[in-house]
Backbone as XML, in Angstrom:
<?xml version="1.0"?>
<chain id="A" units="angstrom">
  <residue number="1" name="UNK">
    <atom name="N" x="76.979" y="2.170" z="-102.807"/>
    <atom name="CA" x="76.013" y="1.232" z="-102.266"/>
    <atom name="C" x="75.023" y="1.991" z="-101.375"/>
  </residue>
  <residue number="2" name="UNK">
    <atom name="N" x="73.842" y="1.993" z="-101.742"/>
    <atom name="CA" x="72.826" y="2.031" z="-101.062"/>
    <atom name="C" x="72.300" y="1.837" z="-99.257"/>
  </residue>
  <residue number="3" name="UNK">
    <atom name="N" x="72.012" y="2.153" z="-98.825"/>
    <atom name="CA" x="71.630" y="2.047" z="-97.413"/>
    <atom name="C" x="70.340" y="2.163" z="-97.006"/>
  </residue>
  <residue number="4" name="UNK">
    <atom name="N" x="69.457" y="2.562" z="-97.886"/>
    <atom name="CA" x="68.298" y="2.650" z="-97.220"/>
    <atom name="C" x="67.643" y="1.198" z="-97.705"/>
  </residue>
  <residue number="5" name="UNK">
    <atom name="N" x="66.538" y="1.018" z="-96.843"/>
    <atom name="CA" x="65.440" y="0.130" z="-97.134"/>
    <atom name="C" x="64.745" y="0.236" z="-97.917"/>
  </residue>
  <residue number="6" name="UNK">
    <atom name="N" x="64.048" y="-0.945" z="-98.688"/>
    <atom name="CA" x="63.126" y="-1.060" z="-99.780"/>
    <atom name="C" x="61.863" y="-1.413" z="-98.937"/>
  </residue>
  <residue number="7" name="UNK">
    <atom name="N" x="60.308" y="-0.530" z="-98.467"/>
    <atom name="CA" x="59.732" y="-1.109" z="-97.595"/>
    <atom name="C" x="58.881" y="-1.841" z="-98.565"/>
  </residue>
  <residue number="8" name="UNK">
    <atom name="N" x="58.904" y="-2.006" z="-99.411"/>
    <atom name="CA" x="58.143" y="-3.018" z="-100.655"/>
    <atom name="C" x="58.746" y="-4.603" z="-99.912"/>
  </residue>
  <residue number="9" name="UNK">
    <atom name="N" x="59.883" y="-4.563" z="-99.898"/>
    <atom name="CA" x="60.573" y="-5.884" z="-99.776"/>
    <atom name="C" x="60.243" y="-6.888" z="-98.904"/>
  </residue>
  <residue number="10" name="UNK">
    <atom name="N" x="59.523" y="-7.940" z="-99.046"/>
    <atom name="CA" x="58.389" y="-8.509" z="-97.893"/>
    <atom name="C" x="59.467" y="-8.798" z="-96.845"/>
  </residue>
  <residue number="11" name="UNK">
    <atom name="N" x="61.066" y="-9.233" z="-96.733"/>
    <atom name="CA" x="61.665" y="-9.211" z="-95.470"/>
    <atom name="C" x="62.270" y="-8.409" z="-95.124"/>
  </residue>
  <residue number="12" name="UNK">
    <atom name="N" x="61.765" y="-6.880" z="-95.197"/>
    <atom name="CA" x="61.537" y="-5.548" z="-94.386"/>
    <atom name="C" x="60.777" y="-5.358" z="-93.440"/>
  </residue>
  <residue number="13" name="UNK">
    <atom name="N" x="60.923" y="-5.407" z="-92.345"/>
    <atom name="CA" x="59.906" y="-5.359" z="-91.649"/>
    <atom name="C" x="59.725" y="-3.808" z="-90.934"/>
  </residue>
  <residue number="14" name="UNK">
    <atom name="N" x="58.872" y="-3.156" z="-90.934"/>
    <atom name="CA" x="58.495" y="-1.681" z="-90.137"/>
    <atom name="C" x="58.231" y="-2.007" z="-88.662"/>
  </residue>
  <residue number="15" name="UNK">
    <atom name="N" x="58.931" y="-1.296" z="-87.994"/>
    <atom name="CA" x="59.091" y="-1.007" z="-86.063"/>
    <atom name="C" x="58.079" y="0.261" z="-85.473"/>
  </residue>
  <residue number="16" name="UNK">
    <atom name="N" x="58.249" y="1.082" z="-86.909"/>
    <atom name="CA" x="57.454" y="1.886" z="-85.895"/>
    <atom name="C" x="56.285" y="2.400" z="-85.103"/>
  </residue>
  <residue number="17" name="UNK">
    <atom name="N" x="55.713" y="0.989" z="-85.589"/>
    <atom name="CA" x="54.214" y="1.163" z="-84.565"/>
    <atom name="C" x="55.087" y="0.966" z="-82.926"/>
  </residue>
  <residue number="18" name="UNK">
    <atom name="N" x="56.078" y="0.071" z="-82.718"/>
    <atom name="CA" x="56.688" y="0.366" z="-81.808"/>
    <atom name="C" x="56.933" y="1.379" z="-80.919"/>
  </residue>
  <residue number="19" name="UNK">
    <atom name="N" x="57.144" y="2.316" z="-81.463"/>
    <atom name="CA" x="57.600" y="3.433" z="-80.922"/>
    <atom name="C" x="58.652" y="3.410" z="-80.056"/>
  </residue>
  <residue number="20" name="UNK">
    <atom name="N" x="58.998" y="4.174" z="-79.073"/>
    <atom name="CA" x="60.205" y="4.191" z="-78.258"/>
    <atom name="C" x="59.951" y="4.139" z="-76.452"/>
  </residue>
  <residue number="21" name="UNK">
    <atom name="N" x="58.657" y="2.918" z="-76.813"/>
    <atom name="CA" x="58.632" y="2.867" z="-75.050"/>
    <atom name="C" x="58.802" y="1.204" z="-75.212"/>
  </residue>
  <residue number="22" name="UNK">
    <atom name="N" x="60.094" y="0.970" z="-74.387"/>
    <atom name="CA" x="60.436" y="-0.423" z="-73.735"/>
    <atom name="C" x="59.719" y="-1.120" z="-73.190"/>
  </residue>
  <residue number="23" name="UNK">
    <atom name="N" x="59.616" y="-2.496" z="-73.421"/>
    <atom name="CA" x="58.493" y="-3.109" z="-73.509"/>
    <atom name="C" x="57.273" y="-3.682" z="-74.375"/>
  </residue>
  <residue number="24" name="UNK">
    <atom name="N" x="57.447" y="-2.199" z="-75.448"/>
    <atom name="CA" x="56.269" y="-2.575" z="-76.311"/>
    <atom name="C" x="56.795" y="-4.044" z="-77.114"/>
  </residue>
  <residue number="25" name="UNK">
    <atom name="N" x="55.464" y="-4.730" z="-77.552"/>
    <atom name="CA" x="55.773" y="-6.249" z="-78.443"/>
    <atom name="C" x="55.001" y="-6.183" z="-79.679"/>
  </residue>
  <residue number="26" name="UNK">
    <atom name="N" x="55.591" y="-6.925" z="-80.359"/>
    <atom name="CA" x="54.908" y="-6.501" z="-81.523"/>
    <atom name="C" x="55.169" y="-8.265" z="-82.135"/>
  </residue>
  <residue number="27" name="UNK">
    <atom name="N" x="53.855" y="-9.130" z="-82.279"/>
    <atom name="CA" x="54.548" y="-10.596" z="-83.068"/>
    <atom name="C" x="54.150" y="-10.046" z="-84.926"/>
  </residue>
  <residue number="28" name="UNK">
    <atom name="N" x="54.648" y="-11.159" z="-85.317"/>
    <atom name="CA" x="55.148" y="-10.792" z="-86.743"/>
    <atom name="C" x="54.521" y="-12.576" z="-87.331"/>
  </residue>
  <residue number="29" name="UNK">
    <atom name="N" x="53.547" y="-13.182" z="-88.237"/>
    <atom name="CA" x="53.851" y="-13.768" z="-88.718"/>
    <atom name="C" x="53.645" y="-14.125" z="-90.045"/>
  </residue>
  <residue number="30" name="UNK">
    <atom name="N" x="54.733" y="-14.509" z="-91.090"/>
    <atom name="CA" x="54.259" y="-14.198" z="-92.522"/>
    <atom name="C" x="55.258" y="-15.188" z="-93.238"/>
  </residue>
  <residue number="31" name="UNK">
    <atom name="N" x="54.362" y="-15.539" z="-94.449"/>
    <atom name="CA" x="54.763" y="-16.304" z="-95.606"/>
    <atom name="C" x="55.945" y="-15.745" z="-96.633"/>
  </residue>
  <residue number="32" name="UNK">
    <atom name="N" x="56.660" y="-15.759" z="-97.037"/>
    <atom name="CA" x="57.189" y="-15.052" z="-98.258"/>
    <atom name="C" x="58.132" y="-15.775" z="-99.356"/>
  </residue>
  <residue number="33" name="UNK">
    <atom name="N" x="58.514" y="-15.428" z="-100.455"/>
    <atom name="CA" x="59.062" y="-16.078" z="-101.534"/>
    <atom name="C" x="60.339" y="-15.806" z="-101.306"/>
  </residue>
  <residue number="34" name="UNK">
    <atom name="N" x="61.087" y="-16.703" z="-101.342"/>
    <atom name="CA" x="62.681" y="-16.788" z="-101.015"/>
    <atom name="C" x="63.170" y="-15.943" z="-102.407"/>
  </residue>
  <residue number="35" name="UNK">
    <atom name="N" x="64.319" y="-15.484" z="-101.777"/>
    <atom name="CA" x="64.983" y="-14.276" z="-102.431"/>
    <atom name="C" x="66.082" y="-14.968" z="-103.189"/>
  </residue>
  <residue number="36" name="UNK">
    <atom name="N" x="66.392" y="-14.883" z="-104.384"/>
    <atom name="CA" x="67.069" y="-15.720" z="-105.400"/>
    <atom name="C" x="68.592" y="-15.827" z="-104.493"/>
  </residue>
  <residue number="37" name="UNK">
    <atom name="N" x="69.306" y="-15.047" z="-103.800"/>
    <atom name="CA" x="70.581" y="-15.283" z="-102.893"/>
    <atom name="C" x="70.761" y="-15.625" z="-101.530"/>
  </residue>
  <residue number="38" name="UNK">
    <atom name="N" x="69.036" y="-16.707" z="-101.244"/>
    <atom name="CA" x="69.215" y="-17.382" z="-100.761"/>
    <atom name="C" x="70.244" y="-18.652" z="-99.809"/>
  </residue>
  <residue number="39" name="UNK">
    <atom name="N" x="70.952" y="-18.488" z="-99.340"/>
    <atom name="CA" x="72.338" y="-20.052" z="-99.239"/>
    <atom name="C" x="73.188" y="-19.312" z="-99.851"/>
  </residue>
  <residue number="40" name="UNK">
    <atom name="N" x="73.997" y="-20.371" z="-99.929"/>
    <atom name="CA" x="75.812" y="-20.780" z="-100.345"/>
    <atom name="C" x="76.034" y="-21.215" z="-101.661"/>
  </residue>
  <residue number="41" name="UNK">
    <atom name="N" x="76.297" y="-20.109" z="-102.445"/>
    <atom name="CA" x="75.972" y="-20.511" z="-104.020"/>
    <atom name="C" x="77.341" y="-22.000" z="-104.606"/>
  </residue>
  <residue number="42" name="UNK">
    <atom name="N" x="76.050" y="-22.427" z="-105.066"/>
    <atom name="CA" x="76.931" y="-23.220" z="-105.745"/>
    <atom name="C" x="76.514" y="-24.594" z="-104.462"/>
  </residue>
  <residue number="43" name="UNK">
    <atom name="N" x="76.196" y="-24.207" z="-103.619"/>
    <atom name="CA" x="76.451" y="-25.584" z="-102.944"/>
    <atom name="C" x="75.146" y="-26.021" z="-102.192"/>
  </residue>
  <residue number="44" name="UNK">
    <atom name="N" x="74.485" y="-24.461" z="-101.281"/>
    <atom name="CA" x="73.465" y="-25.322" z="-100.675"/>
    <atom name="C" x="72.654" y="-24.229" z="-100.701"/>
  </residue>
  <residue number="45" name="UNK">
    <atom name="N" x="71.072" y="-24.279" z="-100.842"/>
    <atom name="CA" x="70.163" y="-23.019" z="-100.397"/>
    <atom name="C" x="69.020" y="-22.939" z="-100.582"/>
  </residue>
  <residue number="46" name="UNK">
    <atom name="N" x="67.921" y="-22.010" z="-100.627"/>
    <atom name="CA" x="66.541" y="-21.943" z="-100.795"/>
    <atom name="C" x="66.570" y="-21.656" z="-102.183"/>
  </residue>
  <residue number="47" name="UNK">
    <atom name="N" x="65.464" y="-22.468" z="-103.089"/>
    <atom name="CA" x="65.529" y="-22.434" z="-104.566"/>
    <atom name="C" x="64.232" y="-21.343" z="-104.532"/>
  </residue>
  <residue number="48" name="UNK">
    <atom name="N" x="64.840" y="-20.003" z="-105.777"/>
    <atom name="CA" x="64.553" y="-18.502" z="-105.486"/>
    <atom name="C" x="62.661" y="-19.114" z="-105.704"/>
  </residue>
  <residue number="49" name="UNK">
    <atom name="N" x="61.749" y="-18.468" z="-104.945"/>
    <atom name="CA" x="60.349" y="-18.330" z="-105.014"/>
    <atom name="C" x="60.055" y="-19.549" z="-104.099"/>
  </residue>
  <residue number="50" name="UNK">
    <atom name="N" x="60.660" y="-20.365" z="-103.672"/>
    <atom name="CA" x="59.825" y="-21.455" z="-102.300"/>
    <atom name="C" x="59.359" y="-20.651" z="-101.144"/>
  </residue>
  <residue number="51" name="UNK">
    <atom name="N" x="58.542" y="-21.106" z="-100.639"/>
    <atom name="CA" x="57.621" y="-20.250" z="-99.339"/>
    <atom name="C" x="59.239" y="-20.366" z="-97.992"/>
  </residue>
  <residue number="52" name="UNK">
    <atom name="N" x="58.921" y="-19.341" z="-97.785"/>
    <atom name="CA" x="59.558" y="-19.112" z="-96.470"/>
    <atom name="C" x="58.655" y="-18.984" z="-95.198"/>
  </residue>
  <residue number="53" name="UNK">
    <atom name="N" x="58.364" y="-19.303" z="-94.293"/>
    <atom name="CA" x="57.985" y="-19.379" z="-93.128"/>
    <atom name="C" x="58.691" y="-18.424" z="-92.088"/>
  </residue>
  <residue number="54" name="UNK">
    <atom name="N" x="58.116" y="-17.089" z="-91.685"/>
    <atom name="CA" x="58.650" y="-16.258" z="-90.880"/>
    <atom name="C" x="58.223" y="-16.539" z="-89.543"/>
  </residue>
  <residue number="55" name="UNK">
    <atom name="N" x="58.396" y="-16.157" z="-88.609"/>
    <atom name="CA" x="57.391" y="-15.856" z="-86.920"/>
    <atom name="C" x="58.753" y="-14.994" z="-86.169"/>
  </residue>
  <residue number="56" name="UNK">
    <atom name="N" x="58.570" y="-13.880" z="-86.228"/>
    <atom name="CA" x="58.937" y="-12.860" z="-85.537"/>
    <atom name="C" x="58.694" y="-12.589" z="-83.950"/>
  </residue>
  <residue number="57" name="UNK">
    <atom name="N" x="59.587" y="-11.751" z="-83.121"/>
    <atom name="CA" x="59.106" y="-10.905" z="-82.011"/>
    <atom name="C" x="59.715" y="-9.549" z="-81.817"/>
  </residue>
  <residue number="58" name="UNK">
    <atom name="N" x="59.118" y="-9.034" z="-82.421"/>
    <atom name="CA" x="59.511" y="-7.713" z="-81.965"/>
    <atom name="C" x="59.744" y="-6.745" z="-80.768"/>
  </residue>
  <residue number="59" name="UNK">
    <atom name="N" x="60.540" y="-6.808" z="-79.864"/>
    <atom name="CA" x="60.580" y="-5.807" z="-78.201"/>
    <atom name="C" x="61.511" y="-4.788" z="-78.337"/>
  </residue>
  <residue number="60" name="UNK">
    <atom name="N" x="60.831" y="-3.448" z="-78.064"/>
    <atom name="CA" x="61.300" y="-2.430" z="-78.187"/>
    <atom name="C" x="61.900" y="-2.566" z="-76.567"/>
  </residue>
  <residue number="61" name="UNK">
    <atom name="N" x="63.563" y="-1.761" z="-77.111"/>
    <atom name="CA" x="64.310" y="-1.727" z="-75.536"/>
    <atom name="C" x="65.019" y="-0.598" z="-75.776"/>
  </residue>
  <residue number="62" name="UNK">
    <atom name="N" x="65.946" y="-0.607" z="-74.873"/>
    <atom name="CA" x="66.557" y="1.040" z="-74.509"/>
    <atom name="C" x="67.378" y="1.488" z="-75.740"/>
  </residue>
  <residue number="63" name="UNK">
    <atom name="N" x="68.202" y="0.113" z="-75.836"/>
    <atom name="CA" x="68.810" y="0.614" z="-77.131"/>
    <atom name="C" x="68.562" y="0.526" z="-78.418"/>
  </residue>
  <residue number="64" name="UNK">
    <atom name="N" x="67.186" y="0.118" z="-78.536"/>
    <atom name="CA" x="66.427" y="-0.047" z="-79.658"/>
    <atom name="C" x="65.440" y="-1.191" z="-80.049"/>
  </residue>
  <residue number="65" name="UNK">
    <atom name="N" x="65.633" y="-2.284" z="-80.833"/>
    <atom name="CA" x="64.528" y="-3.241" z="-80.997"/>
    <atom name="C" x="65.112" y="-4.172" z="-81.550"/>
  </residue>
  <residue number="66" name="UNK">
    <atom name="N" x="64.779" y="-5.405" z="-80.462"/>
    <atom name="CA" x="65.097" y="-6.676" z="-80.441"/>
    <atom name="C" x="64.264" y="-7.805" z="-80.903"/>
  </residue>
  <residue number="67" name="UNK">
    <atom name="N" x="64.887" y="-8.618" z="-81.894"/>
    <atom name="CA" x="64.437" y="-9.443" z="-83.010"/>
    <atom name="C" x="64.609" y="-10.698" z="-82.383"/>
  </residue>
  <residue number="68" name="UNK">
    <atom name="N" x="64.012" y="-11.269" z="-82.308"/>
    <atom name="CA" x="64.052" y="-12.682" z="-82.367"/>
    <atom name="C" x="63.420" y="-13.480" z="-82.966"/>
  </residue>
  <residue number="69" name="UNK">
    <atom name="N" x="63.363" y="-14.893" z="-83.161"/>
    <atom name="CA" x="62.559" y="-15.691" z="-84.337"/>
    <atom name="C" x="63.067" y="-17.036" z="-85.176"/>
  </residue>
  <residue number="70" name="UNK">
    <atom name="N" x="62.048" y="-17.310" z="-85.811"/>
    <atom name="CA" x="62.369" y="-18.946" z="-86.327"/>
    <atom name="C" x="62.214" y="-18.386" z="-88.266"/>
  </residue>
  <residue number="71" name="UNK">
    <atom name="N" x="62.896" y="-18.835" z="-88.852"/>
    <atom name="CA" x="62.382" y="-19.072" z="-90.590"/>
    <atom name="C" x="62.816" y="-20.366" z="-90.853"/>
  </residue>
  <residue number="72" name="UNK">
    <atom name="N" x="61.426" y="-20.517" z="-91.288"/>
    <atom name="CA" x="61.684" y="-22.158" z="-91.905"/>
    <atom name="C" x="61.473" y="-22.145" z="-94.070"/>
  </residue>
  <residue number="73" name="UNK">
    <atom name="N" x="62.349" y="-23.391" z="-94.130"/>
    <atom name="CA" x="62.030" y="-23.198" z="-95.382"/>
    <atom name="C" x="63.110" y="-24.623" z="-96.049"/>
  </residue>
  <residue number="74" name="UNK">
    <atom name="N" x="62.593" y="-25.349" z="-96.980"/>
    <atom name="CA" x="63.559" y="-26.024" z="-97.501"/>
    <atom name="C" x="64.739" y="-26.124" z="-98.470"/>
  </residue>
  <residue number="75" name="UNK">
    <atom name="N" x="65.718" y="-26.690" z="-98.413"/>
    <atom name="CA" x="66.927" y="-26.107" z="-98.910"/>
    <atom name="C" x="67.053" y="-27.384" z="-99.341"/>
  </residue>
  <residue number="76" name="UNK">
    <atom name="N" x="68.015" y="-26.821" z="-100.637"/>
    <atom name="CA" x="68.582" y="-28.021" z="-101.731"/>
    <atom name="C" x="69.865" y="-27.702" z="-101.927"/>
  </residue>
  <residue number="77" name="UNK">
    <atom name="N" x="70.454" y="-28.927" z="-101.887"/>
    <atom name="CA" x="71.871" y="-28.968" z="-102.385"/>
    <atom name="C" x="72.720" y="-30.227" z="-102.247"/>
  </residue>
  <residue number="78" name="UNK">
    <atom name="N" x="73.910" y="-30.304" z="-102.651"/>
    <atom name="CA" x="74.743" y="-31.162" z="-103.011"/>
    <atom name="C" x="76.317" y="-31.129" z="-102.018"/>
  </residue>
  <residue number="79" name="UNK">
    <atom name="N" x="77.049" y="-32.673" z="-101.441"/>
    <atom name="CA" x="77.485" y="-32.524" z="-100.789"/>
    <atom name="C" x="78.652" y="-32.093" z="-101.527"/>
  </residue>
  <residue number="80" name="UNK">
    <atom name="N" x="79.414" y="-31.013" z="-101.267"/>
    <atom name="CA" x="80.801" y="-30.525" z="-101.785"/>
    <atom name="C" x="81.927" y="-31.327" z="-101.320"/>
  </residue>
  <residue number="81" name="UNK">
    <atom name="N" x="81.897" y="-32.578" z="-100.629"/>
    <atom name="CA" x="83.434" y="-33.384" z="-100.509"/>
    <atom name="C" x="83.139" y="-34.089" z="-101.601"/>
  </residue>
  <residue number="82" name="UNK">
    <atom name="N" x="81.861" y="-34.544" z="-102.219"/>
    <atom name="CA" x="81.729" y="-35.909" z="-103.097"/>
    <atom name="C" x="82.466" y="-35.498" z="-104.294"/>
  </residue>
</chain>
């Protein structure tokens, strides 16, 4: 298995305009097509290519860079007790 990043992959996001002084911010906001493994297969999730709604914050800190943020997006599925 693989470990590196695909920076093609629109929910990759690049830090290093960041650099390594604490403090720096960086906002983030972007559209993208939901990724077919989306959710809880079989039961609940984003149907693969619906818009995803990102808004990022990027803060570079001592021990590196801190994410925070909202994704919105609608999800389909079926209740699994029925």
């Amino acid at each position: 298995m693989s470990t590196r990043l695909d920076h093609r992959n629109p929910l990759v996001f690049d830090t290093h305009e960041l650099g390594r002084r604490p403090g720096a911010l960086q906002r983030i906001s972007r559209t993208v097509d939901a990724p077919a493994d989306l959710g809880v297969a079989g039961v609940v999730g984003v149907p693969e290519g619906a818009p995803v709604e990102i808004e990022l914050r990027l803060e570079s800190v001592m021990e590196g860079v801190l994410v925070t943020g909202t994704a919105r997006a609608s999800a389909e599925g079926e209740c699994v007790r029925c």
